[in-house]
C-alpha positions in Angstrom: -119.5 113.5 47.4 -123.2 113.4 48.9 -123.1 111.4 52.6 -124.1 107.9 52.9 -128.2 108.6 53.8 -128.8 110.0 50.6 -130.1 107.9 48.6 -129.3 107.9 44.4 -131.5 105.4 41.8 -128.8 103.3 39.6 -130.1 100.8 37.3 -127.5 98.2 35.8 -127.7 94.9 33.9 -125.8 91.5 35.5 -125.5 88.1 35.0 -128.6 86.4 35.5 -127.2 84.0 37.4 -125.5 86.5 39.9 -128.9 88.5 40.7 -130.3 84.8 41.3 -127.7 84.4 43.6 -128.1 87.6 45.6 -132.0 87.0 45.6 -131.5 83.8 47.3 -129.4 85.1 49.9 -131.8 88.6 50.3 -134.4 85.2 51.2 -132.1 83.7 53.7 -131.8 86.8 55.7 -135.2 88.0 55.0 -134.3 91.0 53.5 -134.3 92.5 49.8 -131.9 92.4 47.0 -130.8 96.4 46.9 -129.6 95.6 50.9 -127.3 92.8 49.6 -126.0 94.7 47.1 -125.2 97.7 48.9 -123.2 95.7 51.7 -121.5 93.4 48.3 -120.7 97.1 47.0 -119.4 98.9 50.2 -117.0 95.5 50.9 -115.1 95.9 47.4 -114.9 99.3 47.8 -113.4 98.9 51.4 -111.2 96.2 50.2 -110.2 98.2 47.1 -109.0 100.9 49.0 -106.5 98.6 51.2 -104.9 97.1 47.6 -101.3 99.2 46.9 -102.2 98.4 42.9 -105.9 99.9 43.8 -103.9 102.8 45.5 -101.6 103.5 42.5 -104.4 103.6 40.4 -106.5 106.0 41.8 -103.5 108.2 42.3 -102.3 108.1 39.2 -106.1 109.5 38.4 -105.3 112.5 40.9 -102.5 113.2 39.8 -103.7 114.0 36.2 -106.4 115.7 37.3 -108.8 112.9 36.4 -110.6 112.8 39.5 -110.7 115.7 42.5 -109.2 115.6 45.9 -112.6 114.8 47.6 -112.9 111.9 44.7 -109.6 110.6 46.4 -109.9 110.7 49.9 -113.2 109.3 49.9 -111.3 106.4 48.0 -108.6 106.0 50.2 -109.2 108.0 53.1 -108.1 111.5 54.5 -104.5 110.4 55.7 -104.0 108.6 52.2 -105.3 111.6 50.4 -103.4 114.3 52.0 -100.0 112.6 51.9 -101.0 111.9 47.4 -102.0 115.5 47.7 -98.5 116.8 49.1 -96.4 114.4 46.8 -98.3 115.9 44.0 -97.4 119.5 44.9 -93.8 118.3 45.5 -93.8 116.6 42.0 -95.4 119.5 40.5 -92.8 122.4 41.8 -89.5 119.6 41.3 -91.0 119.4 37.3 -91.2 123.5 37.2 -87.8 124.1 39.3 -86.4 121.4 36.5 -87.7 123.3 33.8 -86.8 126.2 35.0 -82.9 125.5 35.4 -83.0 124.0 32.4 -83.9 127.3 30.6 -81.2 129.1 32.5 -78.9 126.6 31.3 -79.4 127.2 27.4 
């Protein structure tokens, strides 16, 4: 993922009344709309990261491959990550060990 300075153009639709709202408070603090936003933006995802439901999610996304271990630990963080990362090699070689006896078996 790129680092915070670098800047990328997004262009979305929202409730009227919720860009009102963040233009009036860009006037209150005497700055624009695109600084409120970013700061609204960068709270949920900071918040979202600390929620175990927000967590399982976004594992569950790793572990099929949906999303890439950078996606992840700039989600949750480095420690987060790397512990997701190790349960999903430990996962992945209990499933072929399994498999394996299993064929040995029959």
């Amino acid at each position: 993922m790129g680092s915070e300075s670098e800047k990328k153009r997004v262009q979305f639709r929202a409730p009227k009344g919720l860009v009102e709202r963040a233009d009036t408070l860009a006037a209150v603090f005497e700055t624009d709309k695109t600084d409120i936003l970013i700061t609204a933006l960068r709270e949920y995802l900071r918040d979202a990261s600390h929620s175990d439901e927000v967590k399982q999610e976004v594992a569950e996304a790793y572990y099929d491959d949906d999303i890439t271990f950078e996606e992840l630990k700039s989600l949750v963080g480095h420690e987060e990550a790397a512990n997701f990362r190790l349960l999903k090699r430990q996962l992945s070689e209990t499933f072929v060990d399994d498999v394996a006896e299993e064929l040995a078996d029959t």
